[in-house]
LUMRO-412223 format. One record per residue (C-alpha): y, z, x; residue in one letter. Coordinates in steps of 0.001 Angstrom, whole numbers, plus 500000, padded with zeros to 6 digits. Layout:
BEGIN
<site><c2>Y</c2><c3>Z</c3><c1>X</c1><rest>A</rest></site>
...
// end
This chain:
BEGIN
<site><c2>206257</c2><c3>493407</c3><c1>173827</c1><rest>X</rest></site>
<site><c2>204795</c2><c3>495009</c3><c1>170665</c1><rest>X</rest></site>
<site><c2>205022</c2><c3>493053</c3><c1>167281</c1><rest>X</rest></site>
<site><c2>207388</c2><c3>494432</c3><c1>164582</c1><rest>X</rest></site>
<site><c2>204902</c2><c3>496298</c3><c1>161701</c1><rest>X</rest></site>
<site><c2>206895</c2><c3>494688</c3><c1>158907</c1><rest>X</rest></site>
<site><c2>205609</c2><c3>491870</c3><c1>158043</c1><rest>X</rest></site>
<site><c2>207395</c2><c3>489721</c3><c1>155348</c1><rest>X</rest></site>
<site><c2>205584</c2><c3>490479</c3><c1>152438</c1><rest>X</rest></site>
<site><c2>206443</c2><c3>494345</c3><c1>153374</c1><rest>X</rest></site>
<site><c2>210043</c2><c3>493191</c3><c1>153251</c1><rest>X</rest></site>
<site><c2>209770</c2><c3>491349</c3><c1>149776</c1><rest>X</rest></site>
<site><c2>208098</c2><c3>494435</c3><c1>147975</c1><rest>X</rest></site>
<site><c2>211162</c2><c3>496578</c3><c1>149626</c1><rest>X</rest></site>
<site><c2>213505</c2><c3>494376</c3><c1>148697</c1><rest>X</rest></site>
<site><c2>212256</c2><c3>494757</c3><c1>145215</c1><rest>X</rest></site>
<site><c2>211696</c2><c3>498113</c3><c1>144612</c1><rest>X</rest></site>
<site><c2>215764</c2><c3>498353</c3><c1>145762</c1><rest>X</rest></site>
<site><c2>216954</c2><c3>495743</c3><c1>143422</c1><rest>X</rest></site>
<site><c2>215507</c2><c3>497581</c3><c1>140777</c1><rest>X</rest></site>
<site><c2>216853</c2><c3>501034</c3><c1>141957</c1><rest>X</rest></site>
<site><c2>220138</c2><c3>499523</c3><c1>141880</c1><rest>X</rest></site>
<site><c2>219421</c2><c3>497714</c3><c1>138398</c1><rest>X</rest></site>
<site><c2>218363</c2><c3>500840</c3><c1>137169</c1><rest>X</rest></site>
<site><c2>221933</c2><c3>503076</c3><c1>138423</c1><rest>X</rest></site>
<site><c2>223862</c2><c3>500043</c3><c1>136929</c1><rest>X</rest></site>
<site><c2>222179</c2><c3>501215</c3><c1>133628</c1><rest>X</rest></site>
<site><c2>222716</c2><c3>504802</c3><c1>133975</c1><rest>X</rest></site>
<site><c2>226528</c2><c3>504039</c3><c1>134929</c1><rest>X</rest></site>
<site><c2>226623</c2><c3>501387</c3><c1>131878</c1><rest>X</rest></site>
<site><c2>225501</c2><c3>503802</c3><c1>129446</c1><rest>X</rest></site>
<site><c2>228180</c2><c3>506578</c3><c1>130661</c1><rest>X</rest></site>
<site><c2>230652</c2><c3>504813</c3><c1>130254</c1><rest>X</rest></site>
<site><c2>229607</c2><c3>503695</c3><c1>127140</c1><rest>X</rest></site>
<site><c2>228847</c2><c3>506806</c3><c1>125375</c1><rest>X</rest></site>
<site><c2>231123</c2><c3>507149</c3><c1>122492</c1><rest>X</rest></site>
<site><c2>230757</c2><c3>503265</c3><c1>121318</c1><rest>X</rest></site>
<site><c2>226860</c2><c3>503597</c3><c1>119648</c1><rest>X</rest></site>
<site><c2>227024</c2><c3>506784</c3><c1>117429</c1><rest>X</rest></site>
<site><c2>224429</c2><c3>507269</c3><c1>114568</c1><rest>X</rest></site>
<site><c2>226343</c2><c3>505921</c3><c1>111954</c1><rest>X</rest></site>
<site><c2>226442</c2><c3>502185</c3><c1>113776</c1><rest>X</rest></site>
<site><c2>222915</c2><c3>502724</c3><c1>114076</c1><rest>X</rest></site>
<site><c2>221906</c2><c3>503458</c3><c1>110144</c1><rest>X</rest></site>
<site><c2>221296</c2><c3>500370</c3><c1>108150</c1><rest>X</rest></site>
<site><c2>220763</c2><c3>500319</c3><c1>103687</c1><rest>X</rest></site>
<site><c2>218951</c2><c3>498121</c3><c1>101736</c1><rest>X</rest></site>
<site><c2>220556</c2><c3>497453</c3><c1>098414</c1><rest>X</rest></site>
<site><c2>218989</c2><c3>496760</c3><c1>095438</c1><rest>X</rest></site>
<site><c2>218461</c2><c3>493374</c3><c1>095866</c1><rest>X</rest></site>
<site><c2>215970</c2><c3>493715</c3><c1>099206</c1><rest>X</rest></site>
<site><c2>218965</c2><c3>492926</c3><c1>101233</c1><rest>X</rest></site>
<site><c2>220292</c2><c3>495054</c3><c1>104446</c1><rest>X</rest></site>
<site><c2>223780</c2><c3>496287</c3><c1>104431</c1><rest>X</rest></site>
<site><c2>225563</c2><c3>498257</c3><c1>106344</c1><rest>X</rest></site>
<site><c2>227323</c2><c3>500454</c3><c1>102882</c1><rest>X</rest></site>
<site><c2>225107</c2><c3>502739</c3><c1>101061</c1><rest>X</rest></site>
<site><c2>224025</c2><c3>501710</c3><c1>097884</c1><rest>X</rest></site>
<site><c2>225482</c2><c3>502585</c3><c1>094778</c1><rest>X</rest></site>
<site><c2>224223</c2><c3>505502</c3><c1>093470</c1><rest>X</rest></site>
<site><c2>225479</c2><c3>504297</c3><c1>089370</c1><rest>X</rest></site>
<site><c2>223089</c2><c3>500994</c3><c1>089918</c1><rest>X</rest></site>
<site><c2>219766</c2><c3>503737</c3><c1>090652</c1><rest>X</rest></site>
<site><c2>216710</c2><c3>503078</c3><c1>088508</c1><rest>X</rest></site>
<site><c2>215007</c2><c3>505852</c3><c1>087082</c1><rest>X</rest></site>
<site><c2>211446</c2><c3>505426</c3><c1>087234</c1><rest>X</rest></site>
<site><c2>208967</c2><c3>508021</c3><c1>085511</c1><rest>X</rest></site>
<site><c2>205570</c2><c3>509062</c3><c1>087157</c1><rest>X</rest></site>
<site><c2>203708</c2><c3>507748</c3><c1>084352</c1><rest>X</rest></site>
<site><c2>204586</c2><c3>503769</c3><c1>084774</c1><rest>X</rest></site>
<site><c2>203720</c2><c3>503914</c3><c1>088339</c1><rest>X</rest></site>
<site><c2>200110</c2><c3>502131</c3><c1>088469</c1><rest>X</rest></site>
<site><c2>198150</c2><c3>502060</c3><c1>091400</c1><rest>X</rest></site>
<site><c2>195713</c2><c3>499821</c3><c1>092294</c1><rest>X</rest></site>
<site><c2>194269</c2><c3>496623</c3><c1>091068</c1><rest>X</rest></site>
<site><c2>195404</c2><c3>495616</c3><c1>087637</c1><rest>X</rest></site>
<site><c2>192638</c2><c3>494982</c3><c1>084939</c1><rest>X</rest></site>
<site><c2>191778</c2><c3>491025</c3><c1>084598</c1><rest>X</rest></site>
<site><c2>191399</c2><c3>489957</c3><c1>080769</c1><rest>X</rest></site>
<site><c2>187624</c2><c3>488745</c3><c1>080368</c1><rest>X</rest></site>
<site><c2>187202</c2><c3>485232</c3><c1>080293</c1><rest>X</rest></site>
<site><c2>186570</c2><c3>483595</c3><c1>076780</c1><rest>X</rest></site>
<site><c2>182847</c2><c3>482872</c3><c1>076567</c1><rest>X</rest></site>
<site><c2>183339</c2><c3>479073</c3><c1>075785</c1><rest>X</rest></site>
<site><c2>185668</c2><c3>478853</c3><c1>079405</c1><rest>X</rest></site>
<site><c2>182176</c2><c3>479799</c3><c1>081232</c1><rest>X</rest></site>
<site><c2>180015</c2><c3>477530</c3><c1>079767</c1><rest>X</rest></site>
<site><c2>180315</c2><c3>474123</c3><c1>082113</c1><rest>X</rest></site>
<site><c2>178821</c2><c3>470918</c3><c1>082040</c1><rest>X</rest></site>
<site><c2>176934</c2><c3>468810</c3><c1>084502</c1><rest>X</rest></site>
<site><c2>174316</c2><c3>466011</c3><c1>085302</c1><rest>X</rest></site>
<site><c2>170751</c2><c3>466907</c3><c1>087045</c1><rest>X</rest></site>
<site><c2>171028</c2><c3>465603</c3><c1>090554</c1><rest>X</rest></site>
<site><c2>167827</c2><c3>466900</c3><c1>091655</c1><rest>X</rest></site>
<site><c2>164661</c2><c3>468196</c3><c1>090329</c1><rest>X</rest></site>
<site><c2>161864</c2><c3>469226</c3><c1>091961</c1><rest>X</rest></site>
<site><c2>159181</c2><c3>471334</c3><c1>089496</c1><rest>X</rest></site>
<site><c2>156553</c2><c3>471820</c3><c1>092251</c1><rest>X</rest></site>
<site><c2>159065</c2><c3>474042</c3><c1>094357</c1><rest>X</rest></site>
<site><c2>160413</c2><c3>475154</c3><c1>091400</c1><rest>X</rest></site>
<site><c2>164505</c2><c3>474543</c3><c1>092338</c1><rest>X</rest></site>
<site><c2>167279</c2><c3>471498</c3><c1>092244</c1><rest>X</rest></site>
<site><c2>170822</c2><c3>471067</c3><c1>091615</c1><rest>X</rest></site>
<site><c2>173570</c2><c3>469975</c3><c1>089227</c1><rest>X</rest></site>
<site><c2>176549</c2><c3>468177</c3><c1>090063</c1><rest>X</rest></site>
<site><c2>179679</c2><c3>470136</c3><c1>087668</c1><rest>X</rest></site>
<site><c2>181357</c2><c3>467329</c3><c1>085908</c1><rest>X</rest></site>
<site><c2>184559</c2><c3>469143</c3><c1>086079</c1><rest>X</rest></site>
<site><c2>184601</c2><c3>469890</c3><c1>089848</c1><rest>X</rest></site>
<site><c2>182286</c2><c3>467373</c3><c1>091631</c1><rest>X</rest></site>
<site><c2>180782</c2><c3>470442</c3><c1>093017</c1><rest>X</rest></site>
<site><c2>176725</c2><c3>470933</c3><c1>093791</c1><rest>X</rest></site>
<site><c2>175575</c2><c3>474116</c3><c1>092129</c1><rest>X</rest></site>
<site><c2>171957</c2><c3>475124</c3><c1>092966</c1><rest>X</rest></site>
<site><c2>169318</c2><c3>475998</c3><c1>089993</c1><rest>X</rest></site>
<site><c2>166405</c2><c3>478193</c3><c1>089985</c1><rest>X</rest></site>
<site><c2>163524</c2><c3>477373</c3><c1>087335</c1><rest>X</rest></site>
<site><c2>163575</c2><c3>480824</c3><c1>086089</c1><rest>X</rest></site>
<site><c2>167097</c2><c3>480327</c3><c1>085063</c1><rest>X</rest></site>
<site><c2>166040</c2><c3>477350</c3><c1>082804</c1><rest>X</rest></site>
<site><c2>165875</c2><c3>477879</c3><c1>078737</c1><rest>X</rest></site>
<site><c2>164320</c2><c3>474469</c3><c1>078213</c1><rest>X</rest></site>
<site><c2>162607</c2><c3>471709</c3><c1>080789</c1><rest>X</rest></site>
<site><c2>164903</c2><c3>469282</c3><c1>082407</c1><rest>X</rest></site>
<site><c2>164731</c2><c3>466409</c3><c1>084419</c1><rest>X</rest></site>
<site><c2>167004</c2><c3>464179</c3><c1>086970</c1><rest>X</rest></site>
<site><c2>170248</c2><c3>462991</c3><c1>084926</c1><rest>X</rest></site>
<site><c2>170163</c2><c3>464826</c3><c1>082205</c1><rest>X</rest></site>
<site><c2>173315</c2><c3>466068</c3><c1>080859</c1><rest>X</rest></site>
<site><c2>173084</c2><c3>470057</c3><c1>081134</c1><rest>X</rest></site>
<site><c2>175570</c2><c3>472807</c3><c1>080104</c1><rest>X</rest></site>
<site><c2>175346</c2><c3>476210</c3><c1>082515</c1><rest>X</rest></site>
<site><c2>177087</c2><c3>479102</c3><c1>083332</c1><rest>X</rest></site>
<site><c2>177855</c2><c3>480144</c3><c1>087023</c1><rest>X</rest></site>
<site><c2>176915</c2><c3>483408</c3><c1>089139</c1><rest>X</rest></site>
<site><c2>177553</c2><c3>483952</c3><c1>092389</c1><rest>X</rest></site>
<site><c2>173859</c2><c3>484130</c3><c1>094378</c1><rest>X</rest></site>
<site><c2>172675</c2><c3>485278</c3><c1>097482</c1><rest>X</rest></site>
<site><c2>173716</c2><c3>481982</c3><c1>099214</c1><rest>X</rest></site>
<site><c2>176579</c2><c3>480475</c3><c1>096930</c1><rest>X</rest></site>
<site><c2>176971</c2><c3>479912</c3><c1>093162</c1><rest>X</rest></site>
<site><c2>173671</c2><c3>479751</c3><c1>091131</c1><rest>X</rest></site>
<site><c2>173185</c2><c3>478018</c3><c1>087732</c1><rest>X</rest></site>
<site><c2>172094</c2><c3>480015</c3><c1>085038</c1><rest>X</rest></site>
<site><c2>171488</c2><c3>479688</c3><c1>080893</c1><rest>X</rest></site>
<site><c2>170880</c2><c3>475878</c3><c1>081547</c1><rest>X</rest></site>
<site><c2>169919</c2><c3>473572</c3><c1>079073</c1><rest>X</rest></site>
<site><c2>169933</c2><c3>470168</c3><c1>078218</c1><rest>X</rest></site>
<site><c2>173898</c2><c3>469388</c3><c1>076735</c1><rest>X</rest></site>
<site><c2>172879</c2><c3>467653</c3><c1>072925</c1><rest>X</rest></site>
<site><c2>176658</c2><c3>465890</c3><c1>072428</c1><rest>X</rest></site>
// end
């Protein structure tokens, strides 16, 4: 006696491939019968003038006009900073003159800013009250204009 060719997982992928033949017809029939119930005008939705969806069109008496002119794009101009807001003070944490580097601790922020010699306007040495200005550097925010804070 010869073995039957269809094996069970043969049977499972049939049985699938019907169940979703017959899910798909039950579909097709569904949306028959169901023709006249989703016409375009259930489908359009407004958004007043508040943000919020509605399903009423908005009142064409509450419409802004707008003129070309005020519409700005892009990035708004920033105000420049008052010179006396960039000026920041700080102690001398570390010094070293042979390498010609070290770095101040901001008294405002707690933060470590790094120094450069060249950026110096007169010699300092470790914990001596500085004022600075910041600028961004290669590797974080560099110290520049320092000198030794005389309040």
């Amino acid at each position: 006696m010869a073995r039957s060719q269809e094996t069970w997982n043969k049977k499972e992928i049939q049985n699938k491939k019907d169940k979703k033949r017959k899910d798909k017809e039950a579909k097709k029939l569904d949306r028959k019968e169901n023709k006249g119930s989703s016409s375009l005008d259930d489908m359009i939705a407004y958004v007043d003038e508040n943000g919020m969806i509605s399903s009423t069109p908005p009142d064409p008496t509450k419409k802004a006009k707008i003129k070309l002119e005020d519409i700005q794009i892009g990035v708004s101009r920033r105000a420049e900073p008052d010179p006396e807001d960039l000026i920041q003070k700080g102690i001398v944490t570390y010094m070293n003159d042979a390498k010609g580097f070290g770095f101040i601790r901001n008294l405002k922020t707690q933060e470590s800013i790094f120094v450069h010699k060249k950026e110096l306007l007169e010699a300092v040495q470790e914990n001596n009250k500085v004022t600075f200005e910041v600028k961004p550097g290669p590797k974080g925010m560099n110290a520049v204009n320092v000198k030794i804070d005389r309040s």
